[in-house]
C-alpha positions in Angstrom: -9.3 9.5 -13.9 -9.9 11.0 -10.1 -13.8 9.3 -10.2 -12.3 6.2 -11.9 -9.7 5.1 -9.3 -12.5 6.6 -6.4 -15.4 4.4 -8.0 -12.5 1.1 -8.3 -11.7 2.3 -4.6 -15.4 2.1 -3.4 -16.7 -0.7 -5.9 -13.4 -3.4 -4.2 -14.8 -2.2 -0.8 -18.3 -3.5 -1.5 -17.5 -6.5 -2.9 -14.7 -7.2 -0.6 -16.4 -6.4 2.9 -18.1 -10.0 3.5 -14.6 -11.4 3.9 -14.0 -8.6 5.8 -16.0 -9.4 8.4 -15.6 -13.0 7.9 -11.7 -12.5 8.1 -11.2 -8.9 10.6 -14.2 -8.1 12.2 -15.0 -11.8 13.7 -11.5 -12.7 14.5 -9.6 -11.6 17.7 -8.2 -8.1 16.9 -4.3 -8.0 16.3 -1.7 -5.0 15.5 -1.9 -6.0 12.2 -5.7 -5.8 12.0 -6.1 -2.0 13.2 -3.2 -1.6 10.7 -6.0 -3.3 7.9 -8.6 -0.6 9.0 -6.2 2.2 9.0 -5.0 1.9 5.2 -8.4 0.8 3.6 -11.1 3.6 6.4 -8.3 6.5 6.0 -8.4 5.5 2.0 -12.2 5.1 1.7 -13.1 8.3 3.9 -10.5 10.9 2.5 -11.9 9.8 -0.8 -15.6 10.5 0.0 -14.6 13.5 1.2 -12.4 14.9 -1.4 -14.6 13.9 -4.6 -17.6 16.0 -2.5 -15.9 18.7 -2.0 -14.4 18.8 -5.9 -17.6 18.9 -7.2 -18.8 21.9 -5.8 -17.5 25.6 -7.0 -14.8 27.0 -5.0 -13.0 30.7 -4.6 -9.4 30.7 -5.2 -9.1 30.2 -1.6 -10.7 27.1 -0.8 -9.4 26.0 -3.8 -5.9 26.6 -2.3 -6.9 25.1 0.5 -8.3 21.9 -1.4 -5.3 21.2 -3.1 -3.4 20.8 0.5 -5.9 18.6 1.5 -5.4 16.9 -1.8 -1.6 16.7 -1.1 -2.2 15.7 2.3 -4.2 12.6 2.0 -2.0 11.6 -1.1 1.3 11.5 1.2 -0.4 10.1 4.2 -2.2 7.2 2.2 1.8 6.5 0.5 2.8 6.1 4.1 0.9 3.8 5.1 1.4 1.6 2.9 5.1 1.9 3.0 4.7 1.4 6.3 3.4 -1.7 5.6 5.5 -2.6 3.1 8.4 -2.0 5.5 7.0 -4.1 8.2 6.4 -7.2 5.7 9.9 -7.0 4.9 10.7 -6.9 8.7 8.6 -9.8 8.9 9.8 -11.8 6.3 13.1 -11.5 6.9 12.7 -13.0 11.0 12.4 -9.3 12.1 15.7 -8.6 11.3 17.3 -5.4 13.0 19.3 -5.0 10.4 17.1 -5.3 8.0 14.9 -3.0 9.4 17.2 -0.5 9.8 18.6 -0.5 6.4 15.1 0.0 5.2 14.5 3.0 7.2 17.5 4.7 6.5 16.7 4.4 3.0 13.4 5.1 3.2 14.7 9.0 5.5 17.3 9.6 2.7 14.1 9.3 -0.2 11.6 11.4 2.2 14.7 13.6 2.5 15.0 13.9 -1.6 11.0 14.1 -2.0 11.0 16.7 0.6 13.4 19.0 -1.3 11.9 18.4 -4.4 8.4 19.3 -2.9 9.5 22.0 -1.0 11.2 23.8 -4.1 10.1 26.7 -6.6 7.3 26.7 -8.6 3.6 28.2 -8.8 0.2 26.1 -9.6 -2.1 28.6 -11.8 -5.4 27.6 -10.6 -8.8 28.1 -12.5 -11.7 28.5 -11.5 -13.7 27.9 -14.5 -16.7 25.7 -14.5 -17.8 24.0 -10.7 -14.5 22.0 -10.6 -10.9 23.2 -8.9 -8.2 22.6 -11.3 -4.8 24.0 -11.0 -2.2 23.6 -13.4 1.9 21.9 -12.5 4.3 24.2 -14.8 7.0 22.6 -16.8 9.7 23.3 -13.9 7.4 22.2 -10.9 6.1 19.1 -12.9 10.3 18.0 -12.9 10.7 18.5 -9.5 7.1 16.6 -8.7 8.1 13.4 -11.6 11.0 12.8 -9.2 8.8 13.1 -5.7 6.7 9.8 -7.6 10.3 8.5 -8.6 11.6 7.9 -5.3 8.5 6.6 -4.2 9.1 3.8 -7.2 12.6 3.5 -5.8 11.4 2.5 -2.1 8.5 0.4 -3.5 10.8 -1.4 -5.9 13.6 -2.7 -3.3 10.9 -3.6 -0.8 9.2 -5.6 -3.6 12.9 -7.2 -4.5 13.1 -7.8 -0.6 9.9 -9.8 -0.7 10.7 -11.7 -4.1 14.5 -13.0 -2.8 12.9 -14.3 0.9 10.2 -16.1 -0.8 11.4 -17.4 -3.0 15.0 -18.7 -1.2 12.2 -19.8 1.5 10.2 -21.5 -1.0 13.0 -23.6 -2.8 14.2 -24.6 0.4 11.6 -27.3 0.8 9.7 -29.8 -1.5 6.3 -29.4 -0.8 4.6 -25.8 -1.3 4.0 -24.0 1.4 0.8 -22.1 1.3 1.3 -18.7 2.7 4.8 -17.7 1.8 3.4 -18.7 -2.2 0.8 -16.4 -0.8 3.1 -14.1 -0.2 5.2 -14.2 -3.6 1.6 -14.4 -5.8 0.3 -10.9 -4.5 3.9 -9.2 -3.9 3.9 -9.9 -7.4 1.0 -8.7 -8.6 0.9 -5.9 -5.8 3.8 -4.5 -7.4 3.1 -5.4 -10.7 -0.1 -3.1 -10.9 1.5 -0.5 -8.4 4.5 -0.2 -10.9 2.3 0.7 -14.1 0.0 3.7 -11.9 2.8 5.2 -10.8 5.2 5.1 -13.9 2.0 6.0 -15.8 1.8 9.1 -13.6 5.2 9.5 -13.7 5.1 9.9 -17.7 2.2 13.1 -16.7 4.8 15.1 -15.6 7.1 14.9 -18.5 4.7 14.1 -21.4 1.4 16.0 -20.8 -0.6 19.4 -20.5 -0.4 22.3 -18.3 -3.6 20.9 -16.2 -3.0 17.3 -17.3 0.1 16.7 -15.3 -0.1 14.7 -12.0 -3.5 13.9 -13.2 -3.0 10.0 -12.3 -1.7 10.8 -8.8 -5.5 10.4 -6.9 -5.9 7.4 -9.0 -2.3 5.8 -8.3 -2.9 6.2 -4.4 -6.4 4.8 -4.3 -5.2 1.5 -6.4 -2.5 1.4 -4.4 -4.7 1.4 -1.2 -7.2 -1.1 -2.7 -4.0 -3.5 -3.7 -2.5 -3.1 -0.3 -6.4 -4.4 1.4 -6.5 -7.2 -0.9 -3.6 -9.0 -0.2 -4.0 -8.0 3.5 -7.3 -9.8 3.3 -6.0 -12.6 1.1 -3.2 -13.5 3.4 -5.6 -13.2 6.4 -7.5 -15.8 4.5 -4.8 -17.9 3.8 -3.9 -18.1 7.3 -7.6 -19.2 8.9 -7.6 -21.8 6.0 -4.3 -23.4 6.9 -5.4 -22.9 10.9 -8.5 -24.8 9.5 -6.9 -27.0 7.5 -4.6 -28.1 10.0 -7.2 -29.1 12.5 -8.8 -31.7 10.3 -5.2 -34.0 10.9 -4.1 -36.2 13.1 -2.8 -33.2 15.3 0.8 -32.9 13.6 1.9 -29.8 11.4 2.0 -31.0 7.5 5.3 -28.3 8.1 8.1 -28.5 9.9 9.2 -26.0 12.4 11.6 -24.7 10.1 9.3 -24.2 7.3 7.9 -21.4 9.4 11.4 -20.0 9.9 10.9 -16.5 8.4 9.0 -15.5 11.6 6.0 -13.8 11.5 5.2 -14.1 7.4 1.8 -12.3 8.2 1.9 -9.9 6.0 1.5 -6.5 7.9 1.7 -7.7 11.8 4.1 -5.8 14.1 4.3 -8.6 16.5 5.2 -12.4 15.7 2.7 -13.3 18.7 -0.1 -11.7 16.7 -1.7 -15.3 15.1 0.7 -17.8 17.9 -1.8 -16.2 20.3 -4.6 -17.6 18.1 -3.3 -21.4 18.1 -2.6 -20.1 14.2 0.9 -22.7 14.3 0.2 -24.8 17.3 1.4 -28.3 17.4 
């Protein structure tokens, strides 16, 4: 299951890099575009990486050292993205202070409970047979590490919830569709929908399987989530040069009104709401 989520990780990239260019590289570069290369180069290269250096045979030192590596790149990857996640919401919601502070008090009170849990007792029994590192979670660690992936859920759940009420208040709110706040609720949707099964799926490791079976889906719930998160950053990206287009083939007038737009900056994963104004991206 590690190879199978590296080779969807690597095979999305392939296929999804001409509209990378088209879409990142080509355009003017914004917060929210470094953000772009951040999640999907930190996800791509820690994966290259780490599926090298598990194929090779290891003492019980590097192995040690592998699995914090392992552990390393697994927590900063889930960062990232709830970073993004967070700043969507923040978005969204007209970059609300309150907002935004509600989500990262939350979001310190989970890292605080994953941090305990990570931090507590329990012993990996590593072996060495055959060229592979594998290490096995024992019955108490594999409780405490089931609820480090729960409050993960917990955090990506009520930011997903976030993004489902704005859009869809937003959305009923006017007659006509408005393209990127459906954009929006179509891959928040599925985002969360194929997020939800890796990680509950991995969850269900912990409590259901083997000694050196548990957490076995971890690798592959973090590099789905990456390849999820640079999809719908490139799909709304997308969206927005195809309304930008779009709009100058009329008369000159916006097909929205001003308040249509009234979420603030509904990019996806910018940190500023001047990051497509700048580019004529709502001009009048």
């Amino acid at each position: 299951m590690r190879l199978l989520g590296s080779t969807i990780l690597y095979y999305d990239h392939l296929i999804t890099f001409s509209d990378e260019v088209d879409y990142i590289w080509n355009r003017p570069k914004t917060p929210s575009a470094y953000w772009f290369f951040l999640n999907r180069y930190f996800g791509l290269f820690s994966r290259i990486a780490g599926t090298i250096f598990s194929t090779v045979r290891q003492s019980s030192t590097s192995c040690k050292r592998f699995r914090v590596y392992r552990y390393t790149t697994l927590i900063v990857g889930h960062l990232i993205i709830a970073f993004l996640l967070t700043m969507r919401v923040y978005a969204l919601y007209g970059r609300s202070l309150r907002v935004f502070a509600a989500s990262i008090c939350m979001a310190v009170v989970l890292s605080a409970i994953a941090l305990w849990l990570m931090l507590g007792p329990g012993n990996y029994p590593v072996s060495l047979a055959g060229p592979l590192c594998r290490y096995g979670i024992l019955r108490k660690r594999a409780l405490r590490m089931a609820g480090v992936w729960e409050m993960l859920f917990i955090y990506d759940f009520v930011m997903f919830c976030l993004t489902m009420v704005k859009t869809w208040k937003t959305q009923r709110r006017h007659v006509t569709r408005i393209p990127l706040i459906h954009v929006i609720f179509r891959d928040g949707i599925l985002f969360f929908g194929v997020i939800a099964m890796s990680i509950l799926t991995n969850i269900l490791t912990y409590y259901l399987w083997g000694l050196f079976l548990r957490g076995s889906l971890s690798l592959f719930s973090v590099n789905i989530s990456t390849t999820m998160m640079s999809r719908i950053m490139l799909s709304l990206h997308k969206a927005i040069h195809t309304q930008a287009n779009s709009h100058r083939t009329t008369s000159g007038t916006n097909r929205y009104s001003s308040s249509a737009l009234s979420t603030g900056p509904i990019e996806l994963d910018t940190l500023r709401s001047s990051d497509f104004n700048r580019r004529s991206m709502f001009s009048r």
